[in-house]
C-alpha positions as MATLAB code, in Angstrom:
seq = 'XXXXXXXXXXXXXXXXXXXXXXXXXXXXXXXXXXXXXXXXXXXXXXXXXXXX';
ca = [
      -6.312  -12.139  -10.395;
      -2.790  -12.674  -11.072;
      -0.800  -14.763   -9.117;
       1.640  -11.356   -8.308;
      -1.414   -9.587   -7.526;
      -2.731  -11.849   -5.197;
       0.272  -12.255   -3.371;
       0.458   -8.773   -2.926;
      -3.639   -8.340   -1.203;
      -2.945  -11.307    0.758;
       0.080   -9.456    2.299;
      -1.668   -6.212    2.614;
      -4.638   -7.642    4.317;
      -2.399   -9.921    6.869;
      -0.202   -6.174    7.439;
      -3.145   -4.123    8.166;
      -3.888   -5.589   11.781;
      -0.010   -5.379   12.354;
       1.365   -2.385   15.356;
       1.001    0.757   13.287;
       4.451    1.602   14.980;
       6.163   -0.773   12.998;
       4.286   -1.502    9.813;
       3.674    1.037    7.280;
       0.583   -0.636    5.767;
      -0.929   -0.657    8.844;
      -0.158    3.336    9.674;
      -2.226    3.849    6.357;
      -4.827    2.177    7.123;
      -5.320    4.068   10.082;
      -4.780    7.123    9.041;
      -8.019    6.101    6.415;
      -8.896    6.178    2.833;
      -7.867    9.537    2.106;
      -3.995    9.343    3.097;
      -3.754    5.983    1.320;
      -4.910    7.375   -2.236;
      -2.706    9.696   -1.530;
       0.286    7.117   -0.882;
      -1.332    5.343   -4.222;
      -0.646    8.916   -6.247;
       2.868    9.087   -5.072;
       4.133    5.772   -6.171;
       2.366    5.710   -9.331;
       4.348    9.149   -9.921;
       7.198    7.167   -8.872;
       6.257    5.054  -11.347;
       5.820    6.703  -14.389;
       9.337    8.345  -13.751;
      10.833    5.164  -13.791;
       9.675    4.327  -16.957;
       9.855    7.473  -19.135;
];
C-alpha cells in the first residue's frame, strides 16, 4: 500500500471509535455500509468533475 494510502486507513480506523457528534467518519460508520458507499459515490462524482 502506498504510503498516502496508508496514512489515510490508519486515520479512518483511529476516527471510527471517535463521538459520532463530532466526527464525520465515525457518523458513517454508524449509520453502516450502505450510507458509506453511498458517501464513496458522491466524492468520486466529485471527483471526476474535478478532473474533466
Amino acid at each position: 500500500m502506498s504510503d498516502s494510502l496508508e496514512r489515510l486507513y490508519h486515520a479512518v480506523i483511529a476516527a471510527k471509535d471517535l463521538d459520532p457528534a463530532t466526527s464525520r467518519t465515525a457518523r458513517l460508520f454508524q449509520r453502516g455500509p450502505a450510507k458509506m458507499a453511498k458517501k464513496l459515490a458522491e466524492e468520486a462524482i466529485e471527483v471526476v468533475i474535478d478532473a474533466v
